[in-house]
ZANU-383783 format. One line per field, with one value per residue (C-alpha): residue in three letters; x, y negated, z negated. Coordinates in pm, 1 decimal. Each point is the difference from the previous one (the first is absolute). Example, Ala and Ser with C-alpha at 12.3 -4.5 7.8 and 13.67 -1.06 7.14 Angstrom:
<recs>
res <- Ala,Ser
px <- 1230.0,137.0
py <- 450.0,-344.0
pz <- -780.0,66.0
</recs>
This chain:
<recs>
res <- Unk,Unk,Unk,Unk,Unk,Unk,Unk,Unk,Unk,Unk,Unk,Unk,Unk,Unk,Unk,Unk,Unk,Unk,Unk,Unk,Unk,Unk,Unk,Unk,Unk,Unk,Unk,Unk,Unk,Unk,Unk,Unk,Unk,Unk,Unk,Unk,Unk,Unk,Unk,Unk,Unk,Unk,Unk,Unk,Unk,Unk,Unk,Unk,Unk,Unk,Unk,Unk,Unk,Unk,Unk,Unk,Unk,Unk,Unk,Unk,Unk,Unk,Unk,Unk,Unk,Unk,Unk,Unk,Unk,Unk,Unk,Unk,Unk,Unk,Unk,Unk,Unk,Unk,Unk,Unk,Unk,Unk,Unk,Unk,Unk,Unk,Unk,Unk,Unk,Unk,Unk,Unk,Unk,Unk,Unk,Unk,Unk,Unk,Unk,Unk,Unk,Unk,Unk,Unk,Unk,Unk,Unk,Unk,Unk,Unk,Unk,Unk,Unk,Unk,Unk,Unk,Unk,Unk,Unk,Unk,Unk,Unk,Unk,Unk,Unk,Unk,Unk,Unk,Unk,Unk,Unk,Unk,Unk,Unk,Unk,Unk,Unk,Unk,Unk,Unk,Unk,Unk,Unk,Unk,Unk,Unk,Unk,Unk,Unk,Unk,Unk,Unk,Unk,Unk,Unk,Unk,Unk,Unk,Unk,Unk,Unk,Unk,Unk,Unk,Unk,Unk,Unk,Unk,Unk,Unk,Unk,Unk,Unk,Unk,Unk,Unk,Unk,Unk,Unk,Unk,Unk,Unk,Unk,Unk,Unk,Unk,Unk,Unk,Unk,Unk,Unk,Unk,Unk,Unk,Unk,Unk,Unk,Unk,Unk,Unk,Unk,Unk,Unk,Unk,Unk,Unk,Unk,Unk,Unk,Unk,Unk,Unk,Unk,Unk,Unk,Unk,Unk,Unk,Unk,Unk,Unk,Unk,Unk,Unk,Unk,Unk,Unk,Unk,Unk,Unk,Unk,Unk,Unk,Unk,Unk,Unk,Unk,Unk,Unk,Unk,Unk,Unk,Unk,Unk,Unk,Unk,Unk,Unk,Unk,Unk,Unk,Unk,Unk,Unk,Unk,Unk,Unk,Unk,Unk,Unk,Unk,Unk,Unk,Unk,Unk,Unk,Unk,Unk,Unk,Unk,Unk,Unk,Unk,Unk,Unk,Unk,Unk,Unk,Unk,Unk,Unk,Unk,Unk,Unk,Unk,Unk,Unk,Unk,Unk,Unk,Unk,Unk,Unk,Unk,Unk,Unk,Unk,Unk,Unk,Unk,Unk,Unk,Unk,Unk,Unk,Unk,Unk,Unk
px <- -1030.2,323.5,-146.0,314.5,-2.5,-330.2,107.7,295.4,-210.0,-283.5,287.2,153.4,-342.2,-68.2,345.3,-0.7,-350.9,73.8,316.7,-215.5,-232.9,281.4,138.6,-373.2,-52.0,338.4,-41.8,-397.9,139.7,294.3,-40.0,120.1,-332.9,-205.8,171.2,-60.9,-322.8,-99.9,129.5,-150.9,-363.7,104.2,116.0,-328.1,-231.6,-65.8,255.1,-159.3,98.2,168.0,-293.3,-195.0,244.1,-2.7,-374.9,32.8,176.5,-188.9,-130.5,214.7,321.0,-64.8,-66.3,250.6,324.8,39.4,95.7,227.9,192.2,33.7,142.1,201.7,196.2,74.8,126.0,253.5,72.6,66.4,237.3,370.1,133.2,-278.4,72.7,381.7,-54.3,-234.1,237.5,304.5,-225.5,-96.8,375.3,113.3,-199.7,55.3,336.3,39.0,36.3,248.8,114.4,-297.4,-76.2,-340.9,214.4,95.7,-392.3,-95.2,227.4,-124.6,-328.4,16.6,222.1,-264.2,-277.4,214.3,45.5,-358.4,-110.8,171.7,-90.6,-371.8,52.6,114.3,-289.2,-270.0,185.5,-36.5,-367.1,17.5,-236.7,82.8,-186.2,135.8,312.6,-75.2,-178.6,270.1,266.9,-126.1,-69.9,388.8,102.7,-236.2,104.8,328.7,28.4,-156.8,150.5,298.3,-238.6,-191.2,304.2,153.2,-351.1,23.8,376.8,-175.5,-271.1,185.6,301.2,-325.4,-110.8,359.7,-18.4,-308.3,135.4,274.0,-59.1,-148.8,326.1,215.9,-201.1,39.6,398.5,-16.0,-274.4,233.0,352.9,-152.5,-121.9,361.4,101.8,94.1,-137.9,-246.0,321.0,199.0,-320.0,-1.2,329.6,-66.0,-237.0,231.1,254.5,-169.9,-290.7,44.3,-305.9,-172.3,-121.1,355.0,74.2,-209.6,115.8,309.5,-10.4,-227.2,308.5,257.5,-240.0,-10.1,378.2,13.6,-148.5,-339.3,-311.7,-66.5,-355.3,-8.4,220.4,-250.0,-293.7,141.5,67.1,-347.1,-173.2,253.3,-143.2,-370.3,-104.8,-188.5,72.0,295.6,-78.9,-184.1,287.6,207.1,-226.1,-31.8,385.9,-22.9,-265.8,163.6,315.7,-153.5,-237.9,263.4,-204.2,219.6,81.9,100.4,-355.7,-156.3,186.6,-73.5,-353.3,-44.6,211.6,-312.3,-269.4,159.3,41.8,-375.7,-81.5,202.8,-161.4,-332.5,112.3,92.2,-359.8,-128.0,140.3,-64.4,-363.7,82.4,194.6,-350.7,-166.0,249.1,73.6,-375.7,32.7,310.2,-186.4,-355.5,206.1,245.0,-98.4,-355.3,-33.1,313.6,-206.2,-321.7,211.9,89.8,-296.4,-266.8,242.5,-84.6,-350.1,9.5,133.7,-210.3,-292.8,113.4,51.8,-341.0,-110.2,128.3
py <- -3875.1,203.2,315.0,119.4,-173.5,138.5,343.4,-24.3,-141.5,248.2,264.5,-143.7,48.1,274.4,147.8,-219.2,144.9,368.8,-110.8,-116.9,304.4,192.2,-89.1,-50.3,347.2,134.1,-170.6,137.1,350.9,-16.3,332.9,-195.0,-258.2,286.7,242.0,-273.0,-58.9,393.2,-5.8,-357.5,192.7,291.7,-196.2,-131.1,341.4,-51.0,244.8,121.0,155.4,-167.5,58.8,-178.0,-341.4,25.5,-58.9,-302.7,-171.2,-289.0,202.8,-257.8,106.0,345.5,-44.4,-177.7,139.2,249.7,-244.5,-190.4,348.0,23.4,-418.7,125.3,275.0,-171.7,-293.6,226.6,138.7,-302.9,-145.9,32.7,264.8,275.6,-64.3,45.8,278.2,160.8,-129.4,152.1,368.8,-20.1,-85.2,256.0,290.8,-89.0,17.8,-449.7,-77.7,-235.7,-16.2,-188.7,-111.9,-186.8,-353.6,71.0,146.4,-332.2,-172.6,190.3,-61.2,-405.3,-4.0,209.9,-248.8,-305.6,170.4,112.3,-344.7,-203.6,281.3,-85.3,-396.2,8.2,208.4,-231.1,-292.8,203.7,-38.3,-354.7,-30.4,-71.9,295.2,231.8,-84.9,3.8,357.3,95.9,-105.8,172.7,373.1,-46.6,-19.8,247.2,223.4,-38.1,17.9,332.4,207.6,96.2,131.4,192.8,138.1,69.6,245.3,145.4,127.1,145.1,167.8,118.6,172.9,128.5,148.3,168.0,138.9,164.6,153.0,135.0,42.5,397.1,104.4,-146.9,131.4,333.6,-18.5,-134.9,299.7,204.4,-82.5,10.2,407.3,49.5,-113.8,-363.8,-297.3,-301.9,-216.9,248.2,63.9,-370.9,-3.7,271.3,-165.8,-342.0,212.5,212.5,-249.4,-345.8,-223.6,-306.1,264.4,78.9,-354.4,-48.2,347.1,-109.8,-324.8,174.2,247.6,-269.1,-173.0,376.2,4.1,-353.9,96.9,-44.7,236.0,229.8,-114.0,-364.3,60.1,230.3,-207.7,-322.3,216.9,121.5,-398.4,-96.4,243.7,-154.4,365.5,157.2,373.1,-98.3,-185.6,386.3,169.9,-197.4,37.2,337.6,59.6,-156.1,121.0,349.0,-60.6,-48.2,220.4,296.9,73.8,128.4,-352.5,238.6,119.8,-361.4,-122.0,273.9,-35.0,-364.4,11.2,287.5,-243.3,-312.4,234.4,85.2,-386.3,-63.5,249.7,-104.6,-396.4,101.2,180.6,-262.2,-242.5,245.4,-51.3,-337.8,8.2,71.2,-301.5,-243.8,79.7,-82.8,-330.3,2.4,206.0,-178.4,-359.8,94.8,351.1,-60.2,-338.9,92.3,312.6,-222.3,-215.4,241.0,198.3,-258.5,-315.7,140.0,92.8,-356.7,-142.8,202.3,-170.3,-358.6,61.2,98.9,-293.1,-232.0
pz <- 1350.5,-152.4,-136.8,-163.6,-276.8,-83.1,97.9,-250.3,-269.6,38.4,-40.7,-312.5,-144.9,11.2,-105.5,-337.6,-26.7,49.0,-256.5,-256.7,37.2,-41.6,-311.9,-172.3,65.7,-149.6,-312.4,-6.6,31.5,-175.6,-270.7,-257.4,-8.3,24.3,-257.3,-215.2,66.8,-37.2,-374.3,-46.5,45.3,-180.6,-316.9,17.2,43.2,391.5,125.7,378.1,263.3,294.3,215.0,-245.8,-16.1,331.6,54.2,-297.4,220.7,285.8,326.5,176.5,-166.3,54.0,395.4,77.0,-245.0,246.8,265.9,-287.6,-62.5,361.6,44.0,-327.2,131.8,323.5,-123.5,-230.7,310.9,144.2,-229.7,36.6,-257.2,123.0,392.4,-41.6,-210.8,246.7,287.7,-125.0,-91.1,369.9,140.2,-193.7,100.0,377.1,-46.2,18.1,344.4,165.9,-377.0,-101.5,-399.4,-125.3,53.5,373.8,103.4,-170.6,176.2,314.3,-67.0,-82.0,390.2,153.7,-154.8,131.8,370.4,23.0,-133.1,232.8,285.6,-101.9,-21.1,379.4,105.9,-165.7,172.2,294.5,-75.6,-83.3,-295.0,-343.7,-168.7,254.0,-120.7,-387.0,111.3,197.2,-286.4,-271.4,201.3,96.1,-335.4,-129.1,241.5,-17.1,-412.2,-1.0,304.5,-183.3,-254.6,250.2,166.3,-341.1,-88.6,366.8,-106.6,-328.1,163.5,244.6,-277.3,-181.8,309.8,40.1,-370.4,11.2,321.7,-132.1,-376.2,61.2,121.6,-268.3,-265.7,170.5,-7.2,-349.1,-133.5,181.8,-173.7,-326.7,97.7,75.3,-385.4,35.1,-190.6,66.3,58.0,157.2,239.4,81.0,102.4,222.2,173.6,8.1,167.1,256.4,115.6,98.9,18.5,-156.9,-298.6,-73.0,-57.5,-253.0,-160.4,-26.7,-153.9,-276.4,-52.5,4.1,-286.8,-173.6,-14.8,-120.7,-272.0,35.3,-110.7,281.0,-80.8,36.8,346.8,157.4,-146.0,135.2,369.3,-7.6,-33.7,257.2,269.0,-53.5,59.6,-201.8,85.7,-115.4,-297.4,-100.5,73.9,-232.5,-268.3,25.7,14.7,-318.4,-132.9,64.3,-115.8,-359.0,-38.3,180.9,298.2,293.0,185.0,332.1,-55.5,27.7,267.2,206.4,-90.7,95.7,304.1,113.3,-99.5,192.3,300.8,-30.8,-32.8,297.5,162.6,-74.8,105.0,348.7,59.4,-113.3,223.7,280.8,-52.2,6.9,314.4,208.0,-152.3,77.7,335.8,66.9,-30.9,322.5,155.1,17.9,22.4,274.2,182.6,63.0,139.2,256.8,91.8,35.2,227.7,264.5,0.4,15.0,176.5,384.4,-73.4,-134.8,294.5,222.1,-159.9,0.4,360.4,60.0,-182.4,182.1
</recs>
């Protein structure tokens, strides 16, 4: 009996399924509905709390909407407009390699599917059976759809890793130049000029935006959710924050680039504590049974002798 056909079928399902679940639960929690439905009780004298029309509602909605917010938000994640925005946020930050754009890691990813597909039909024919194949089939593809996408949030991690690093110093050279008299710009350019890393990228495409014409605000908030770090998401903010309210911004920089030290500090004990943990498991696993071996293998074979 063919199994694929079942496979595929079993498949289709369940994505129309987690479809349908999807778009039930965006219209349930759309705010409109239930703006509307707040004033509808208040026109008529029941105005509660949310707790409260919470708890009105069936104990079956309310255990399971949880997992419908949850199918919600991944299926806007899944449709086209929010991955090629997200793709082209993440290609941009790692600086797009091989001159890649959401189209051509789509394309990449729909190849890699078809090579890993027909990579996995020729091992389950290597098997022979027809649900090895289907089996075999359908991992290929998976896995060959979403490698790009794993290599794609290895490059992000790893640039993240590389700003953190060096995000202390720059803030340094920046809380520096503006001691010496210069502006917030005119700091930034400093730093553009004399330091050349994956940080100063970024630093300069917000100051090419700035001199564009574009509020100094909006470029440095848009730089800030690029990163995906939040240190520097808080430093940002409290640029900005000092800027208005005419708190030295040399001051703040200076002061944050202390307290990241101290967190980075703090990270690198801590994975030195770490460090003795997970060589335990190597050591146990691979030291001690090679030990075991030569101490007790003649004494061993001393007494299988004997035996026999």
């Amino acid at each position: 009996m063919n199994a694929l056909p079942l496979v595929i079928g079993v498949a289709a399902a369940i994505g129309a399924y987690l479809l349908t679940i999807g778009i039930i639960a965006s219209r349930a929690a759309d705010a409109t509905t239930l703006a509307r439905e707040r004033l509808a009780r208040q026109e008529v004298g029941l105005g509660q709390s949310a707790v409260a029309l919470q708890l009105e509602k069936p104990f079956r909605e309310r255990l399971f909407a949880p997992l419908r917010r949850w199918l919600d938000r991944q299926t806007m994640r899944m449709t086209p407009e929010a991955q090629a925005a997200n793709f082209r946020r993440q290609l941009d930050f790692v600086g797009n390699p091989f001159s890649l754009d959401p189209a051509s890691l789509q394309t990449l990813r729909i190849a890699a599917a078809a090579a890993f597909g027909a990579t996995g039909t020729a091992v389950g024919m290597f098997i022979g059976t027809p649900f090895a194949i289907g089996i075999a089939l359908l991992a290929g593809v998976a896995l060959g759809f979403y490698l790009p996408v794993v290599w794609l949030d290895q490059l992000v991690r790893e640039r993240r890793t590389e700003l953190e690093a060096s995000l202390p110093n720059a803030l340094d050279v920046v809380a520096i130049s503006m001691e010496a008299g210069l502006g917030l710009d005119r700091a930034l350019e400093q730093l553009v000029r004399h330091q050349d890393d994956s940080l100063t990228l970024l630093v300069a495409r917000a100051l090419r935006e700035i001199q564009l014409g574009r509020p100094r605000a909006d470029a440095l908030e848009e730089m800030a959710i690029a990163t995906g770090i939040e240190d520097f998401a808080s430093l940002v903010r409290g640029i900005l924050y000092a800027e208005r309210t005419g708190v030295p911004i040399a001051r703040t920089i200076a002061a944050h680039a202390a307290q990241m030290r101290v967190k980075r500090r703090l990270k690198i004990r801590t994975e030195a504590a770490r460090a003795s943990l997970k060589i335990l498991i190597p050591t146990v696993g691979c030291v001690f049974p090679t030990l075991w071996l030569i101490l007790l293998g003649p004494a061993l074979i001393v007494v299988m002798s004997l035996g026999h």
